[in-house]
N, C-alpha and C positions, 0 to 999 in steps of 0.2 A: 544390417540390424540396427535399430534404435535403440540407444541407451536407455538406460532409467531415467535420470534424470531428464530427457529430452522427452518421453513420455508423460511425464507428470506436466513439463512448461505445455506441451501441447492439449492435455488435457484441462487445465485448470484455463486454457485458450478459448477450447471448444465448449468444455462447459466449467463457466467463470461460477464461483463461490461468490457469495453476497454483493452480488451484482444492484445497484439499484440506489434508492438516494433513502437517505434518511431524514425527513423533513423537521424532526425534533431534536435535530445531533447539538450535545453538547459541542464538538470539537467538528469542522467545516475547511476544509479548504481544497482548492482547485488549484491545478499547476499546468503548464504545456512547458512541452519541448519546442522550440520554436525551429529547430537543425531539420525534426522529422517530422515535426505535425501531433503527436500524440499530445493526447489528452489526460489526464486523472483530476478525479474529485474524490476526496477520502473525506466521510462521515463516520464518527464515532457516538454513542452513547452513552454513557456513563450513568452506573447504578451505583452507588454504596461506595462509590472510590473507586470503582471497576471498572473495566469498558463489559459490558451487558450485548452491544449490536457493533458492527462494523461493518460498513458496505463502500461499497468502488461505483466509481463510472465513470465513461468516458469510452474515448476509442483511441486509438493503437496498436501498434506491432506486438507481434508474438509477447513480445520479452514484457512490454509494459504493461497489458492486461493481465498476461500470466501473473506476474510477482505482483500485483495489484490483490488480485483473486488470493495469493496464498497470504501476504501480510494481512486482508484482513482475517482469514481463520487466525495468522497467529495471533492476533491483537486481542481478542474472546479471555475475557478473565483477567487483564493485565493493570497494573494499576497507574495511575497518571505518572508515577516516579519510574515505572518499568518501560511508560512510554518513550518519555526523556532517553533512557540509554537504549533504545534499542539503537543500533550502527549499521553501517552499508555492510558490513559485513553477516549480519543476522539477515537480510534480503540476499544474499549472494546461497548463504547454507539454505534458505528454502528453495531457491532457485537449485543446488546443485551444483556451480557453474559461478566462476568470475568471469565475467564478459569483460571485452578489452573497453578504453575510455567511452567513447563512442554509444558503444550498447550499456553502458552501466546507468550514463545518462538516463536510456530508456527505464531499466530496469527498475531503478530508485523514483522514478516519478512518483510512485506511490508513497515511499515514504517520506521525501523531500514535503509532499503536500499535507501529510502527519505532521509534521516540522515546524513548517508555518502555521497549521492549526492550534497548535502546541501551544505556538509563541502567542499566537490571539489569546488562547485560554488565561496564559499568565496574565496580558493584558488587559481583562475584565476584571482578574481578581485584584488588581492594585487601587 
């Protein structure tokens, strides 16, 4: 029997939530795993102080597309300072699961590339 949680990474796998590129994103960056190969590009938009769109892409195992797919539903409504604290550990509670070193890597690709986006962001407004 598959867990819960192992159904939801599979599914958000199979069929990824805001898949796609956002060619107007306020907030842009691309990261790889160079150990496995995975990919991510995290695109955010920003409405009113909000994030309004968040879209993924890229390719990857299980773990990286999934938590990709589920950070961007959560990011939907969050505000640039809610960006800032999210932690590896808010990608672990959407995933279900702390994956050992290894696979965390994978898993955080997504939001490591928020991160650096992030850091651009502050960088334009100086």
């Amino acid at each position: 029997m598959v867990r819960p949680y192992r159904e939801r990474i599979i599914d958000h796998y199979r069929n990824p939530r805001n898949q796609g590129v956002l060619e107007d994103a306020d907030i842009s960056a691309q990261l790889d795993n160079p150990v496995c190969g995975d990919v991510v590009r995290l695109d955010v938009r920003l409405t009113g102080g909000r994030v309004s769109a968040a879209r993924f892409s890229g390719r990857g195992c299980v773990l990286s597309m999934a938590a990709a797919s589920l950070l961007t539903e959560e990011l939907v409504g969050k505000t640039v300072e809610d960006l800032h604290e999210l932690s590896d550990e808010v990608v672990f509670e959407l995933l279900g699961l702390r994956p050992g070193p290894v696979r965390a890597r994978c898993a955080l690709l997504g939001l490591r590339a928020l991160q650096l986006g992030l850091g651009r962001l502050g960088e334009t407004a100086i």
